[in-house]
Structures are given as structure tokens and as C-alpha cells.
N, C-alpha and C positions, 0 to 999 in steps of 0.2 A: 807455701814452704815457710816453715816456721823458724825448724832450725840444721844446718849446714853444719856438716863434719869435715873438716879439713885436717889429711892426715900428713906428717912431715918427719921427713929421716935429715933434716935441718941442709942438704944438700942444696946446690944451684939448681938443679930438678924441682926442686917445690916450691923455690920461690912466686913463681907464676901460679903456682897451683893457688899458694896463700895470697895473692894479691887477688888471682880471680872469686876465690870465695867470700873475699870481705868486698867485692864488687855487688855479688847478688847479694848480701846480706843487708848492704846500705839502701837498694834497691827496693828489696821485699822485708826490709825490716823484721829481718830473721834475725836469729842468736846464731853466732858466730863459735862454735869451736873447735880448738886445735888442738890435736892428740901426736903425742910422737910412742911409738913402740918401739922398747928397746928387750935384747936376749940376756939377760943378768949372766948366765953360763958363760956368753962369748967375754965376757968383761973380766971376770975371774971365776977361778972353782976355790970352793974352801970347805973343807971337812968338820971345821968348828963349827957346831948350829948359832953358836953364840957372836963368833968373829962375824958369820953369815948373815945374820942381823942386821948388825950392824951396816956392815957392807952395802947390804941389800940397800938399807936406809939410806946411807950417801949415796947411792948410787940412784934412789929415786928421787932426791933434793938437788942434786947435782943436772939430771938429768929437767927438772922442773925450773932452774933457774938456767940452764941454757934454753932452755922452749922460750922461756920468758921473755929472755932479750930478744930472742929470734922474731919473734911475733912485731915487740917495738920497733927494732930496726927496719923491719920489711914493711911493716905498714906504717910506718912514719907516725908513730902514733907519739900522742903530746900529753901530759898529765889532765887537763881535761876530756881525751876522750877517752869510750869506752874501751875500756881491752877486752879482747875475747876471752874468753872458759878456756881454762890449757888442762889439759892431761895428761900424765904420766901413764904407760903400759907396758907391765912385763909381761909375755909371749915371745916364746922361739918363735912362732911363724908371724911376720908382720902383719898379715891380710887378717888372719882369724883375731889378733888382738884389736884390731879397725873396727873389724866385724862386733864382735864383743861389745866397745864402746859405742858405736851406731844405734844397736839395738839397746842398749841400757837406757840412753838419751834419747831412743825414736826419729832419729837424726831423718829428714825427708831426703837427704843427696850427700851421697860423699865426695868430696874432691881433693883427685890425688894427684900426684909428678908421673909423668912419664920415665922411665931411667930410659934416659936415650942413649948413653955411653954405648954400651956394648952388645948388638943383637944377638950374639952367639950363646950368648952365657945367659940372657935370655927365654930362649927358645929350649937351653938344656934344663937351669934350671928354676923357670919362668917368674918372670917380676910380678911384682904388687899389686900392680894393675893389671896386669894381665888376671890373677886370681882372684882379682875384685871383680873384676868384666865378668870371671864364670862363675862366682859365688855367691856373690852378695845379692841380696833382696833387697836391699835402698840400690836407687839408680846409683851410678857411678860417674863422675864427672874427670876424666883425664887428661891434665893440662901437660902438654909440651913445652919444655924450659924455654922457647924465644917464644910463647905467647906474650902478646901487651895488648889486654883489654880493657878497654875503659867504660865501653859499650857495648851492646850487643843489637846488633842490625839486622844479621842474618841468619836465622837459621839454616840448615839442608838437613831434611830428614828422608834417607835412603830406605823407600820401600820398596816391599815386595807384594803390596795388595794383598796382605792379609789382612783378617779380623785383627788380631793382635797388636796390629800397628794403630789401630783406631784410639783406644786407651792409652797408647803409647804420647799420643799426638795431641788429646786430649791434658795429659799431664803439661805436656810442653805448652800449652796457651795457659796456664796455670802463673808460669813466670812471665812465659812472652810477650804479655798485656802489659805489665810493669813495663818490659823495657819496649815498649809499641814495637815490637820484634817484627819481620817480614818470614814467614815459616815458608822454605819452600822445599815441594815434596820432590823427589827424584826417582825415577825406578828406570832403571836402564837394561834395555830387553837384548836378548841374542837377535837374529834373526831369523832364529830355528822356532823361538818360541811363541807359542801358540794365541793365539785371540787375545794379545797381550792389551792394545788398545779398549777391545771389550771389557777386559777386567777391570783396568782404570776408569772408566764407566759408572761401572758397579761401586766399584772403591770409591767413586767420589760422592753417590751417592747415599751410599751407606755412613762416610763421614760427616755429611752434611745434615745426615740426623741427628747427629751424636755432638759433633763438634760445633760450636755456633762462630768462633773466631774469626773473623771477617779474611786477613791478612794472610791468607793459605793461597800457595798458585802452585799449579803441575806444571810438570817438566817428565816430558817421554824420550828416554834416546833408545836407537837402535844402533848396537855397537856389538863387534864379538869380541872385543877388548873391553871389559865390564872396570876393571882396575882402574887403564890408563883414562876412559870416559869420567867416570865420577870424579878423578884426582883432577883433570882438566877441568870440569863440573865447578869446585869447591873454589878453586882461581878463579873461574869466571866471574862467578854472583859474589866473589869475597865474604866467603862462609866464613862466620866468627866460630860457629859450634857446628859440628856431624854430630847427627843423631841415629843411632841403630839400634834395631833390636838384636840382644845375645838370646841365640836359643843354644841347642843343644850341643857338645862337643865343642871345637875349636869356631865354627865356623862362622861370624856375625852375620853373615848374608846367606839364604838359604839355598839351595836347587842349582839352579844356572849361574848364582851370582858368588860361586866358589872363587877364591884363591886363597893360596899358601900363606903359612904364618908368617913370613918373615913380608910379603907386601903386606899382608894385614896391619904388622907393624910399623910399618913404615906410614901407610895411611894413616895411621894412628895421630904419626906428629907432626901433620901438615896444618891440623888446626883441632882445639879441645875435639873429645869423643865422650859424646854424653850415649852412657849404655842404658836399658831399661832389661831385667831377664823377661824374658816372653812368657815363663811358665806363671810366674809372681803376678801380672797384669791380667793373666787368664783365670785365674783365680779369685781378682780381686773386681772383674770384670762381669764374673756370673754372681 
């Protein structure tokens, strides 16, 4: 990882975001940048092209010297150190202007706030993260405002024994070496389902091709509460980060390991949610 996009609407929700990505950055001696998007329209309308200029102009200086401070303040930063890259973006939609700057920069992870305030408004008219989770082609890193990390110990990376997750897991020892990380995998079976231990089997063999990180251990449960298992799971081993893969639709987890958006989110903000899209690794994988 070279370089980290950390995107902020300057709320108490991104605080944690901005402290955790200037965590891996000092880490993996990546370049650190932080982007805020704002909607010029929601700020004011003006029919002058000329007044609108102008506007537009204070309103992106204005917006650049509050990023500024924001960044100093939260990372306690002293005129000797570095500061991060700040940028300024206008887009109505907040995810597709993230998006935008990601790909311009070649950003390797984004890391964003959770808006934990309000699940209803949400699920109608769904957050940032949530359309980073289904959009974006850079992983997505989604911090909940009481994270405090200073290190990272644990991973959980909830599979489901597919190919897909191989690449997935591969990426993740990329960083996890830096911080001598312990990856532990999880796939938690109904009891309906089928030759599931076999799979793990195969699964592990087939990682053990690919992947050479020493510091990987499985974990099998059999549970027909797949939810309340994993959420137990992440307390247990005191997961700093959940890692899943987003495939298609709503669902992070595929087949058997459905549940509803609003546990989805709620899972969300028990500890970061580092996403990978499935289609984007299959792709980059053949």
C-alpha cells in the first residue's frame, strides 16, 4: 500500500476514520490523503455565472482551510511533521466524488466514518459507506466513531470457501506483515449445510498455495444463528478489523450466511469493516 484515501464530512464519525488511516500510513509508509466532498447547490443557488464564481471559489478555500485545521487538530500534528495531501471535491453525490479522487490518485484503500446516528434514514437513503461497500473498486475500510486503534493484532476474515476469498486474504498479508497481524479465518456453517468441513479442507489447501503468511489459523462453527456466532466470534479473539468480501446486491455474505441490512449494519460498527468487491479481485486474479 503505497497510498490511503481517507474521506471526511469533518463530523465526530470520521474522526476514528482519520486517526486510523494515518495509523497504517506511519506503518506502511504510505502517503496519507484526505478529501472532504462537498454539494455547492446545497450551499447556495445563484443565477449570476459571475457572483457563481466567485462563490464557487470561497466556498472551495473556505472548505480547504477548514479540512486543514481538521486534519491538524485530530492528528495532533506539530509544524515539524508531515501533513497529509487535503482535497477539496464538488459532487452532489458524496461516494462518486471519493470515487473520483481514489482513481485520480490510484489510492490502494479507502477509509471512511460510519454515520452511526441514524439506521432508518440509512437504509432509505443509504450512506457513504454503505455505497463505497457496493461500488468502489479500491477496498473500503469503514471505521466506527468509538474505534481507538493504535494497533492492529487481529484480524477476522469471514469466509465462505470460495476462490475469491483467496486474493482477498492474499491482499490482507500485504499490510498484515507490517503490523505482524494474527489473520484469523472464520466461516460459520448452518447445520443443514453440506460437506462443509470438506470444503475447509480444500480451502485451506488451496490458500496454502497462494498465500505463504505464516500467521493464518481456522475457526469452524456450526451455528443456525450465523449473525449472533460471528458477533460473539469478533468479542471473543478481540477483532481490531472484519474483513468480507461484497459481491453482488445487498448481501456481504453469500448463500446460507444471509441476513438483513439493518444487522448487516449494525455489524458494521462493532469493529472497522474492511470490504474487498469480489468481481474486481476475480478479475485481477485471472
Amino acid at each position: 500500500m503505497k497510498t490511503i484515501l481517507c474521506a471526511t464530512d469533518y463530523s465526530d464519525n470520521s474522526i476514528s476514520a482519520l486517526k486510523l488511516a494515518n495509523v497504517f500510513c506511519k506503518k506502511l509508509k504510505a502517503e496519507l490523503h484526505v478529501v472532504h466532498v462537498f454539494d455547492i447547490s446545497a450551499t447556495f443557488i445563484s443565477t449570476v455565472s459571475l457572483a457563481y464564481a466567485r462563490l464557487e471559489e470561497a466556498a472551495f478555500n473556505n472548505h480547504r482551510e477548514k479540512l486543514d485545521a481538521f486534519c491538524w487538530k485530530h492528528l495532533n500534528l506539530k509544524d515539524a511533521d508531515k501533513s497529509p495531501v487535503i482535497s477539496v471535491v464538488e459532487n452532489s453525490i458524496e461516494s462518486d466524488g471519493i470515487m473520483g479522487k481514489a482513481e485520480e490518485i490510484k489510492a490502494d484503500l479507502i477509509v471512511v466514518g460510519m454515520t452511526g446516528s441514524n439506521i432508518v434514514k440509512d437504509l432509505i437513503i443509504g450512506s457513504t459507506a454503505t455505497a463505497l461497500i457496493e461500488k468502489s473498486s479500491v477496498p473500503v475500510l469503514s471505521v466506527p466513531k468509538n474505534a481507538r486503534i493504535t494497533e492492529i493484532n487481529t484480524i477476522v476474515y469471514a469466509t465462505a470457501f470460495e476462490e475469491a476469498d483467496v486474493p482477498a486474504i492474499a491482499k490482507i498479508t500485504e499490510f498484515a506483515s507490517a503490523f505482524n497481524t494474527e489473520i484469523k479465518l472464520i466461516h460459520v456453517s448452518t447445520k443443514k449445510e453440506y460437506a462443509a468441513e470438506d470444503q475447509m479442507l480444500w480451502f485451506k489447501e488451496m490458500l496454502k498455495e497462494k498465500v505463504t503468511y505464516k500467521k493464518i489459523s481456522f475457526e469452524f462453527r456450526l451455528s443456525d444463528d450465523i449473525f449472533s456466532t460471528l458477533k460473539d466470534y469478533l468479542k471473543e479473539v478481540d477483532a481490531d478489523i472484519l474483513v468480507m468480501l461484497e459481491r453482488e446486491g445487498h448481501a456481504l455474505i453469500p448463500n446460507l450466511w444471509h441476513f438483513d441490512l439493518v444487522k448487516r449494519m449494525k455489524l458494521e460498527r462493532l469493529v472497522p469493516l474492511l470490504s474487498y468487491q469480489k468481481t474486481v479481485l476475480e478479475i485481477h486474479d485471472h
